[in-house]
C-alpha positions in Angstrom: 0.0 0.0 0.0 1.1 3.5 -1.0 2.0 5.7 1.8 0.1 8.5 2.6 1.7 11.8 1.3 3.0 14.4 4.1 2.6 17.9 2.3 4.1 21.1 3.3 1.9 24.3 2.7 2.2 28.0 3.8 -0.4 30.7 3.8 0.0 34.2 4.0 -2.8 35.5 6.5 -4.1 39.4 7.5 -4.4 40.1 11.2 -8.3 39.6 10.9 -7.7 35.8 10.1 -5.1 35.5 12.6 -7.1 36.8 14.8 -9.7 33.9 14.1 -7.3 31.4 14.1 -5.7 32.3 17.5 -9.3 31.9 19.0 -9.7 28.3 16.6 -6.7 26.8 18.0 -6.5 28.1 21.8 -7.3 24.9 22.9 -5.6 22.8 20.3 -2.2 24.3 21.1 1.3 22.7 22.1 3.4 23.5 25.2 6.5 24.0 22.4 6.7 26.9 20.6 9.0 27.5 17.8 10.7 30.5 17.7 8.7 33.8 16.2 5.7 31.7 16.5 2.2 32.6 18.1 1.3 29.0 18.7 1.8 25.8 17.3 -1.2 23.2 17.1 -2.5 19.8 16.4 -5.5 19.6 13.7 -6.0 15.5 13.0 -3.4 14.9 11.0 -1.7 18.4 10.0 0.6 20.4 12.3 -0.2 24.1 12.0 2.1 26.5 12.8 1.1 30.4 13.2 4.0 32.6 13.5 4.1 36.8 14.0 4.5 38.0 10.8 1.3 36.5 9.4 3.0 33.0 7.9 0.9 30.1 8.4 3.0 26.6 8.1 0.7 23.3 7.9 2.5 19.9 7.7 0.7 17.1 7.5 -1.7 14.3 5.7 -4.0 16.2 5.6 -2.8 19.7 4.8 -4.0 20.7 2.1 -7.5 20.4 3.4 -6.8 22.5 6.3 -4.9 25.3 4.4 -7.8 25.0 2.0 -10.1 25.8 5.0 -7.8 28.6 6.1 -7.4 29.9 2.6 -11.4 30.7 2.2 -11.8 32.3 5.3 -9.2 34.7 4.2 -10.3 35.2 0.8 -13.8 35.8 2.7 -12.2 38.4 5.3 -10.3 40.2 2.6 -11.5 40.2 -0.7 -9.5 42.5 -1.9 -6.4 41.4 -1.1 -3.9 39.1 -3.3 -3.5 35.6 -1.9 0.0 34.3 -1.4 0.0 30.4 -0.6 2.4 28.5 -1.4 3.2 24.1 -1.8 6.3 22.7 -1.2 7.4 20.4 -4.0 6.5 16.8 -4.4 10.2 16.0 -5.7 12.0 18.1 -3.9 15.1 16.4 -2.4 14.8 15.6 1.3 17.8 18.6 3.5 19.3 17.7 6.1 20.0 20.7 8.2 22.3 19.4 10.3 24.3 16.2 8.2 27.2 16.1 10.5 24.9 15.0 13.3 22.5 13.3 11.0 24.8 11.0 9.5 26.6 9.8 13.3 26.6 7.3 15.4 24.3 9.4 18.2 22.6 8.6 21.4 19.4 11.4 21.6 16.3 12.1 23.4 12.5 13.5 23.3 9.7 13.2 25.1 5.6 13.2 24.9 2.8 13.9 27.1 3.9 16.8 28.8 0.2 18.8 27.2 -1.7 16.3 27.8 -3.8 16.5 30.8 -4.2 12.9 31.2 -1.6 10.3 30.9 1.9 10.0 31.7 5.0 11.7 30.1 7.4 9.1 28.9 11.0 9.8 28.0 13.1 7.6 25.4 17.0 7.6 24.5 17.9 5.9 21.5 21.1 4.6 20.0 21.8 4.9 16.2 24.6 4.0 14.2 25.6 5.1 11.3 24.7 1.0 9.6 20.8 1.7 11.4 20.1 4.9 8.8 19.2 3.1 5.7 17.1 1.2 7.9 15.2 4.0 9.5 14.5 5.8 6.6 13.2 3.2 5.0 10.8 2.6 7.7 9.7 6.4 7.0 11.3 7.4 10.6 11.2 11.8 11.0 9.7 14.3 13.1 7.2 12.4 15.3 4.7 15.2 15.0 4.5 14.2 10.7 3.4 10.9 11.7 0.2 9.2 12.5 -0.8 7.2 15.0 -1.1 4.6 13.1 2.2 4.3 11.3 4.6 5.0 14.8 2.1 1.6 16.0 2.9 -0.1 12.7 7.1 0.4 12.6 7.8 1.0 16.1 8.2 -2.5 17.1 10.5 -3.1 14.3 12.3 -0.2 15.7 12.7 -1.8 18.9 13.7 -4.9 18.1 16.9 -3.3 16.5 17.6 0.0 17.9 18.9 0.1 21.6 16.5 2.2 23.9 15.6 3.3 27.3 12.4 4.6 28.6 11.1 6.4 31.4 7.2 6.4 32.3 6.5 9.4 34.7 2.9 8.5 35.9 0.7 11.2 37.1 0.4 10.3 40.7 4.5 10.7 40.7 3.8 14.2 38.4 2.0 15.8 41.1 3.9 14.6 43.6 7.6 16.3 42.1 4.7 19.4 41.4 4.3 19.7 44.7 7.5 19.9 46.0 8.1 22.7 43.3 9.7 20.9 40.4 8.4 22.7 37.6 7.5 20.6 34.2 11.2 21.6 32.7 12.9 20.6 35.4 11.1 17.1 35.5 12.3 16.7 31.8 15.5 17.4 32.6 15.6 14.8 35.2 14.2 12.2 33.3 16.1 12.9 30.0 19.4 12.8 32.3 18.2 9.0 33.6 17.4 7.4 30.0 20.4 9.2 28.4 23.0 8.2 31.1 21.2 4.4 30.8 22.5 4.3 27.4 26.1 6.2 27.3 27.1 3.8 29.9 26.6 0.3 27.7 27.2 2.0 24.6 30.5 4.0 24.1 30.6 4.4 20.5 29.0 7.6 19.9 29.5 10.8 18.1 26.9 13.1 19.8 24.3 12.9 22.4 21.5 14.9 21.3 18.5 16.3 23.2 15.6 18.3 21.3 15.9 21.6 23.0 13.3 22.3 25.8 15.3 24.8 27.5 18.9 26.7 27.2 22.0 24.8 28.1 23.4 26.9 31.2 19.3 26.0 32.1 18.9 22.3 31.7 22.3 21.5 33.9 21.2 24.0 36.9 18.0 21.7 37.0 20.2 18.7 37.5 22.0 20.5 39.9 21.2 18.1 43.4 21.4 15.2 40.6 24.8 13.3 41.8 25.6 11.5 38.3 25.1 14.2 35.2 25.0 13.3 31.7 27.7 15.8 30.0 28.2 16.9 26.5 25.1 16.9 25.3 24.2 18.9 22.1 21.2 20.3 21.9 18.8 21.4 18.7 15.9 22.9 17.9 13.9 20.6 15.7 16.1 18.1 16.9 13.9 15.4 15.0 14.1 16.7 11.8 18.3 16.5 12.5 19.4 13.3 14.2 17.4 9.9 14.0 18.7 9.0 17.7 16.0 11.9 18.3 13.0 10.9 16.1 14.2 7.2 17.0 13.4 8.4 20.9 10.4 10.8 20.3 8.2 7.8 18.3 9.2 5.2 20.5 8.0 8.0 23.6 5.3 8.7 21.4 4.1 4.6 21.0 4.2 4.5 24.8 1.9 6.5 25.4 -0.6 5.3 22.9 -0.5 2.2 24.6 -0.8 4.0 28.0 -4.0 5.5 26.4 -5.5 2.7 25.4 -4.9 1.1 28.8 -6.8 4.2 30.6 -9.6 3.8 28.6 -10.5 0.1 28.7 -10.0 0.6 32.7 -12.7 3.7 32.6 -14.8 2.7 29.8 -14.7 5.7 27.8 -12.6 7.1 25.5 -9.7 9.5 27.2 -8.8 12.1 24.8 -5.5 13.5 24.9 -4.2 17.3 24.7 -6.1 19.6 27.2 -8.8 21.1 25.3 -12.7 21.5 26.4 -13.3 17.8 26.0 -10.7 16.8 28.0 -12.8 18.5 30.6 -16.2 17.3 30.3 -14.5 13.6 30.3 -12.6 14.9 33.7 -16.0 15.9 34.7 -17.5 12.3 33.8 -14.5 10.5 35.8 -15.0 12.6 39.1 -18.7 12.4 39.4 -18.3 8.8 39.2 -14.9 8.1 40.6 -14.8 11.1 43.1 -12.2 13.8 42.6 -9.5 12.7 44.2 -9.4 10.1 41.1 -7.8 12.6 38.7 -4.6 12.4 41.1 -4.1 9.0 39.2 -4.7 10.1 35.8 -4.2 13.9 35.4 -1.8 16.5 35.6 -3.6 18.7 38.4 -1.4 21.8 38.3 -2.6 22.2 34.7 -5.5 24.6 34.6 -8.6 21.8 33.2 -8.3 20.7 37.5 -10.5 24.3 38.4 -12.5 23.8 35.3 -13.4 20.4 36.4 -14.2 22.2 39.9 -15.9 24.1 39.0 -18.6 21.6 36.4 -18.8 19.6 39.1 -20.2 21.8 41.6 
């Protein structure tokens, strides 16, 4: 079967339609932000990306439906006004920003579920040699956030059963607890990146980089660890770090697979389908849960300190 086709498109929008779309995705959005971006945000299968000077990015399966959306409300706003959208090429040839590190031997890291208000944030380090390339790409390994669910569940175990990995599952009840004694979400990742990574740089010695997509700056991400007694060192770390090093993407699907599962496990033990991100339907099922459940349920299953807990309150008073 053909795979589906990831397209690129970008829209140039007027402040009325950004406007729009700011309100549209509020509750759609990621905790990332790329730089000299408003938000970035999750629409099925397309990643859209808004960013100040008007620029609209959407990556995705489903793209060109989305833009398409986007496109009429702006021709519908301003009439008058010349549209500038733009399609990346079909053929154009795959760049690798960053070959050196792309084309290692590298140990890197990412992690998912940090939005979502229930489930756990996992972490994953990966090992890939320079031999394991051909092989990723011809599974269709990239940035995690370009794939569906449905391929990571299809390749991942083929993944695992040839890439070296380690993974970390933070549950929620643990969450809160580090929340509570004022461990802020960064510094959690931090913490957990520096356990998976250090898991791996200790059986494997034959790297060229250790890689970490970039969550916070350098001089930041070591002061976290700073009561840690065994740091990991020398660690490079990237923006887009998926797109750049297949240690990365390796870590971030693998993460990513993880907590499908952890999904799927939630909702079989509650009987209803638990939605991920932290959007208004994540509340009304937080409502459903603590009506039946009592409350103090979420504890298990959801981040508290994230701001659904006093909307949940709140319903359910």
């Amino acid at each position: 079967m053909k795979k589906p086709e990831v397209k690129t498109i970008t829209l140039k929008i007027s402040d009325n339609t950004k406007e729009k779309m700011e309100e549209y995705f509020k509750d759609k959005r990621r905790i990332k932000t790329p730089p000299y971006a408003v938000f970035q945000a999750d629409e099925a299968d397309t990643v859209v990306t808004l960013y100040e000077s008007g620029k609209v990015v959407f990556q995705g399966i489903s793209a060109d439906i989305d833009a398409n959306i986007w496109k009429e409300t702006e021709r519908h706003l301003n009439p008058n006004k010349k549209l500038e959208i733009k399609e990346a090429g079909k053929d154009k040839k795959k760049q690798i920003k960053n070959a050196k590190v792309y084309y290692s031997n590298s140990i890197g890291s990412d992690e998912t579920g940090t939005g979502d208000y229930f489930g756990p944030i996992v972490v994953t380090a990966a090992y890939v040699t320079k031999e394991n390339i051909p092989f990723l790409e011809k599974l269709g390994v990239k940035d995690s956030k370009k794939m569906t669910d449905e391929h990571i569940l299809k390749i991942v175990p083929q993944i695992k059963n040839k890439i070296p990995y380690s993974s970390m599952i933070l549950t929620n009840e643990d969450y809160n607890k580090n929340h509570q004694e004022n461990l802020n979400m960064n510094k959690i990742k931090a913490i957990l990146h520096n356990k998976v990574l250090l898991s791996l740089t200790e059986k494997y010695k034959n790297y060229d980089y250790i890689v970490v997509d970039q969550f916070a700056e350098s001089y930041t991400y070591y002061r976290y660890l700073n009561n840690i007694p065994k740091i990991q060192r020398n660690i490079t770390f990237l923006t887009k770090a998926e797109d750049q090093c297949l240690a990365v993407a390796c870590g971030a699907i693998i993460s990513r697979y993880i907590l499908i599962q952890e999904f799927d496990k939630l909702s079989k033990k509650y009987g209803i389908n638990i939605p991920k991100g932290a959007g208004e339907n994540v509340d009304k099922i937080g409502v459903e849960i603590a009506k039946k459940y009592g409350i103090e349920e979420l504890n298990k299953i959801a981040k508290l300190s994230f701001k659904n807990t006093e909307k949940i309150k709140e319903l359910i008073k």
